[in-house]
N, C-alpha and C positions, 0 to 999 in steps of 0.2 A: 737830246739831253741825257738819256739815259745811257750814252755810248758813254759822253762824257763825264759823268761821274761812275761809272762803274770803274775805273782803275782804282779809286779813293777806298774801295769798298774790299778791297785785296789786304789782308793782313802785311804791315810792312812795320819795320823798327822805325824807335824815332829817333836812335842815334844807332848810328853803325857800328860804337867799340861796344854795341851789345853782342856782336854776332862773337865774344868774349864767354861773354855768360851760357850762349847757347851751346857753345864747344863743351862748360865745363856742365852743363846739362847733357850733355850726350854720352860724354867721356864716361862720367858715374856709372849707370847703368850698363853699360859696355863691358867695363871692369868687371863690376859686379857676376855679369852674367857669365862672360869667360872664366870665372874664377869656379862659378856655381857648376859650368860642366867639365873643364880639367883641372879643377883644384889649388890649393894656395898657391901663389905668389907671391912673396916677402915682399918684394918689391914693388909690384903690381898694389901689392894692398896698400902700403906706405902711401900709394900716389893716392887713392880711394880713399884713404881717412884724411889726406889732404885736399881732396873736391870735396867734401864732405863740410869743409870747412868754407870753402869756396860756395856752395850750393847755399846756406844759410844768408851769407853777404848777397848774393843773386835774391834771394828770396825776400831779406829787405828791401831790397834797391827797386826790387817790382812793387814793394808796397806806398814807397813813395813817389814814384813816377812809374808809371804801368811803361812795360816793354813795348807795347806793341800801338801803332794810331785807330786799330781794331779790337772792338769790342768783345765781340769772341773768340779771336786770337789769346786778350787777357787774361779772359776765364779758363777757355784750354791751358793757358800757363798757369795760373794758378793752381789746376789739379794735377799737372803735372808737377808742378813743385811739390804738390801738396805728399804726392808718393814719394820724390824723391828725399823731402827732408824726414818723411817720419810724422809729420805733424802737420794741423789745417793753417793754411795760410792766413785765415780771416784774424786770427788771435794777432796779429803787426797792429792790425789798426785799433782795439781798445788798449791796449799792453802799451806797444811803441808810440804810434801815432798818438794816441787819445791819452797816455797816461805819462810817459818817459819823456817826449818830445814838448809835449804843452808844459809839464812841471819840471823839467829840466834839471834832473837829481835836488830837488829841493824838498821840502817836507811832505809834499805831498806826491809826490812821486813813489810810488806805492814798492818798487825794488829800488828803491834809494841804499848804496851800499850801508851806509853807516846806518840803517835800521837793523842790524842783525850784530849783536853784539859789541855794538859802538863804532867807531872811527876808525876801522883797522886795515891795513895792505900788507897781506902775508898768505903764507901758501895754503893754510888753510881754508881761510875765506877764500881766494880764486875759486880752492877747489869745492867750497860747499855752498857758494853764493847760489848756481842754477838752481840745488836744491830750494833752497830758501825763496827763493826769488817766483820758484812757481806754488809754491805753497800762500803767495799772497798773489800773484797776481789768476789763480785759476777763479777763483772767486767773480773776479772781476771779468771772467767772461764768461759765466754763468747768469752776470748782470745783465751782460750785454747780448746776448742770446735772450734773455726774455725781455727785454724792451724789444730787440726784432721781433721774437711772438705774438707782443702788442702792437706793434706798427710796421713792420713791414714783413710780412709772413713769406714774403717770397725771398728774400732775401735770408730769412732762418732757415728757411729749405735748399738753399745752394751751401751752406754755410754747415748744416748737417749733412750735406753729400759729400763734403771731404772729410767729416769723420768719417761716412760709411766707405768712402775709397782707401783712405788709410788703414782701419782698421780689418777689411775686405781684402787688404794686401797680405797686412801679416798674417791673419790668419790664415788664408790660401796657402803663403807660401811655406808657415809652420803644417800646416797637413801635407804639402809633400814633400816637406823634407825638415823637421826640425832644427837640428844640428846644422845645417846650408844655411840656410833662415838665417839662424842666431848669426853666425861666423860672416858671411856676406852681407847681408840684408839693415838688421837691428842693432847688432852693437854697431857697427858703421855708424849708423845713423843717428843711435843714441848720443855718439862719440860727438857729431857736430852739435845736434842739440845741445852740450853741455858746452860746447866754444861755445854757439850763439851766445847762450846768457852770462857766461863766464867773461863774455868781452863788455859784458857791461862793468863787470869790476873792473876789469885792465885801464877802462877808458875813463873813471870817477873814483875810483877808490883813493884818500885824503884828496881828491881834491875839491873844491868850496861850496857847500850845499848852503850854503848862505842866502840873507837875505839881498846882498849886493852882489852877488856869482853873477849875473847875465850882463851888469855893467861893467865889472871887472874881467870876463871870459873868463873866470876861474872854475870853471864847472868842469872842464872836461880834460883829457891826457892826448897830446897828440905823436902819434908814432910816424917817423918817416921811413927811408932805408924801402928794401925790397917787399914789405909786407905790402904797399900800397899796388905795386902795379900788378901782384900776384893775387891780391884781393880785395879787387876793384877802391881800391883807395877809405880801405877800410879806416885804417890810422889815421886819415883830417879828419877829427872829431868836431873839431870847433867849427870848420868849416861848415861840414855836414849840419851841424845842427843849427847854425845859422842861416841856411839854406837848404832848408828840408826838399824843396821841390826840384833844387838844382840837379842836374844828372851826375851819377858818381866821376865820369869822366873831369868833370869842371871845377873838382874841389882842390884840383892839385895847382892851377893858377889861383883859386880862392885865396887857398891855404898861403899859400906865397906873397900873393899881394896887399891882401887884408888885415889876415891877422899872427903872423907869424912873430913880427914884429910886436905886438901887442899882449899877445899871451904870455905868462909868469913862464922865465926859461926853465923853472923847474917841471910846467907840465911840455917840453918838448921832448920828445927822448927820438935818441939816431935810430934805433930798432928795436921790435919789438922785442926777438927774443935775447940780445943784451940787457934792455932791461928786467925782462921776467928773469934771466939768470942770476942779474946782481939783487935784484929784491923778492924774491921769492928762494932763494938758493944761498947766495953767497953773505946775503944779510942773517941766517940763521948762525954764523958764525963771527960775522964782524960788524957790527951794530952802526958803523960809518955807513953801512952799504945801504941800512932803510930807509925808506921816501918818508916825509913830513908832509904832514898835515896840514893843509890849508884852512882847513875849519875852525872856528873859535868853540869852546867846548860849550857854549851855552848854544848854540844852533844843532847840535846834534844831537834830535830825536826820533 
């Protein structure tokens, strides 16, 4: 008996288009490290702040359906995400999972766009939502670290080993070599951190933080075009949140069959960066080009 279950007990994916994720988990640090011993690469870097971007969307996608059918296969991933993004992984599940996903940009959705200065989709907000967004929601894992404290103490302790692996990294690698560090390592990574939460505007900002969003699917912005299969189908928004547990592979038949049809054609857009062009860019000039608000102004607070 022991013959035959010992194969079950071998780290394996539980879908194959992860061995996707795993490439752009290798790639990152590869980059990195090349660059760390013969120096910039314009190019090279370009590709590295685009895994970078890439490595955040992996690093969700593990928080909703873990990688691996092995248990500590998961947690190895998780600390190694946890170096590659910059930051501990645990924060998906009170942030995303427990706060974003249950309240679904609605009042209580603690980075709900339209709590920072009203109801707005423009360049600045993109660019200062992350700020914003973690100044409320650090709080709330301050929260959720001391309930662990109180009831599952082992679970606070794995949970504070990826801050000491994270911050055990930069600081290592700021003593041997600062200026490396910065240029390789941190701003890199800084750079995704702020996609991460900056794609929570792209994907809500005007659109319906109401009390009838979840029957109407006006909650959320869906991007189609090449951003999907370069980033694991970041852009089915609707899908995805409809389907938290689904594997990101499976949102592009979702997307299609479910609700594409359903969703207000104003949140579909062909790609992402034509839209960020026309409404963050070319809307500072010609006021046709900014996106409308789905919200009724008495729901925005």
């Amino acid at each position: 008996m022991a013959r035959a279950r010992g194969p079950h007990r071998l780290p394996m994916l539980r879908h194959w288009r992860d061995v996707q994720s795993l490439a752009y988990m290798a790639a990152l640090p590869a980059l990195m490290a090349w660059q760390w011993v013969y120096g910039l690469n314009w190019l090279l870097y370009g590709l590295m702040l685009f895994l970078t971007l890439g490595i955040g969307v992996v690093h969700h996608n593990h928080t909703h359906l873990r990688m691996w059918r092995h248990r500590g296969a998961n947690r190895a991933t998780d600390m190694v995400l946890t170096l590659l993004q910059g930051h501990p992984t645990f924060v998906f599940f009170p942030a995303h999972a427990g706060n974003h996903h249950r309240y679904q940009h609605g009042p209580r959705d603690l980075a709900r766009t339209y709590r920072y200065g009203g109801d707005t989709n423009h360049l600045a907000g993109y660019l200062l939502h992350p700020f914003q967004a973690v100044w409320s929601l650090y709080p709330l894992f301050w929260r959720w670290l001391a309930r662990l404290r109180r009831y599952w103490p082992g679970t606070l302790r794995y949970c504070l080993w990826q801050y000491a692996a994270w911050l055990s990294l930069w600081g290592g690698l700021l003593a041997v070599n600062p200026s490396k560090a910065l240029v390789f390592v941190i701003v890199p990574q800084l750079h995704g951190l702020h996609w991460l939460l900056a794609t929570n505007y792209l994907q809500h900002a005007h659109t319906d933080g109401g009390p009838e969003r979840r029957a109407r699917l006006s909650y959320a912005r869906n991007f189609e075009g090449w951003v999907n299969p370069l980033l694991f189908n970041i852009g089915l928004h609707t899908a995805h949140h409809e389907h938290g547990r689904a594997h990101w592979s499976e949102l592009t038949r979702l997307h299609v069959q479910h609700y594409r049809h359903r969703v207000d054609p104003m949140l579909i857009e062909r790609g992402l960066v034509p839209y960020m062009w026309r409404v963050f860019v070319l809307a500072l000039i010609w006021p046709r080009c900014r996106s409308r608000s789905l919200m009724r102004p008495e729901h925005i607070t």
